[in-house]
N, C-alpha and C positions, 0 to 999 in steps of 0.2 A: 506446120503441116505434118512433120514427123510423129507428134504428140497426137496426135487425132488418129494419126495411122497405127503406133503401135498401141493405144487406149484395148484395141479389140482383144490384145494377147492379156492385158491386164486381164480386162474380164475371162476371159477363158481357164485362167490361174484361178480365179475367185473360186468361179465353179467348181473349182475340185478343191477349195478353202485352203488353195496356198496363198501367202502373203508375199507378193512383187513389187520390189521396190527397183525404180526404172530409172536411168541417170544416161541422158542422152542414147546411146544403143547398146547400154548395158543392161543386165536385169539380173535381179539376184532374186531366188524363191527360197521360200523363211518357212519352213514345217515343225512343228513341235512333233515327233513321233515317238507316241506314247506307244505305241505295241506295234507290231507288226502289221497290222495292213496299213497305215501310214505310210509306208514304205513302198506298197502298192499302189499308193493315191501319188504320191513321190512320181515314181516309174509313168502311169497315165500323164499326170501332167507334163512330164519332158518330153515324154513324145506325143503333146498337143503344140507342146510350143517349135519339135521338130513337124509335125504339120503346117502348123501356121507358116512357118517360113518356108516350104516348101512353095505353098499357096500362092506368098507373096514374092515369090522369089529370091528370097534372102538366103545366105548362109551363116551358119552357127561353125562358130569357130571352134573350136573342139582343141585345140592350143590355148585356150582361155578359161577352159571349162574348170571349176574343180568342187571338191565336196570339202564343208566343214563340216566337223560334228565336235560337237561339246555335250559336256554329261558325264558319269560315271559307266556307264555302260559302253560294249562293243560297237564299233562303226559295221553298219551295214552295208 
């Protein structure tokens, strides 16, 4: 039942061509950002997915949260 519930935040991440990979009520988004507004598609989708859980009532943990970045270039 979970799987069916959270499916709609997958899709919502697609829409903005992030890549969500979901493991019971975790979810990690996968962006490749090639220049700067990547960064701004980044920013929209966290606060789609702080929407959605609003919506549904959920809370995002924000003690859980964190950024990787890999590459030769500066972390945004």
């Amino acid at each position: 039942m979970f799987l069916i519930h959270i499916d709609g935040l997958a899709k919502i991440l697609e829409h903005y061509g992030i890549i969500a990979k979901l493991f019971a009520d975790d979810v990690k988004n996968l962006l490749d950002n090639k220049n700067g507004l990547d960064v701004s598609k980044l920013q929209i989708a966290l606060d789609s997915i702080a929407d959605w859980a609003n919506v549904w009532q959920l809370s995002v943990s924000l003690n859980k949260c964190s950024v990787l970045s890999i590459g030769r270039g500066t972390a945004v």
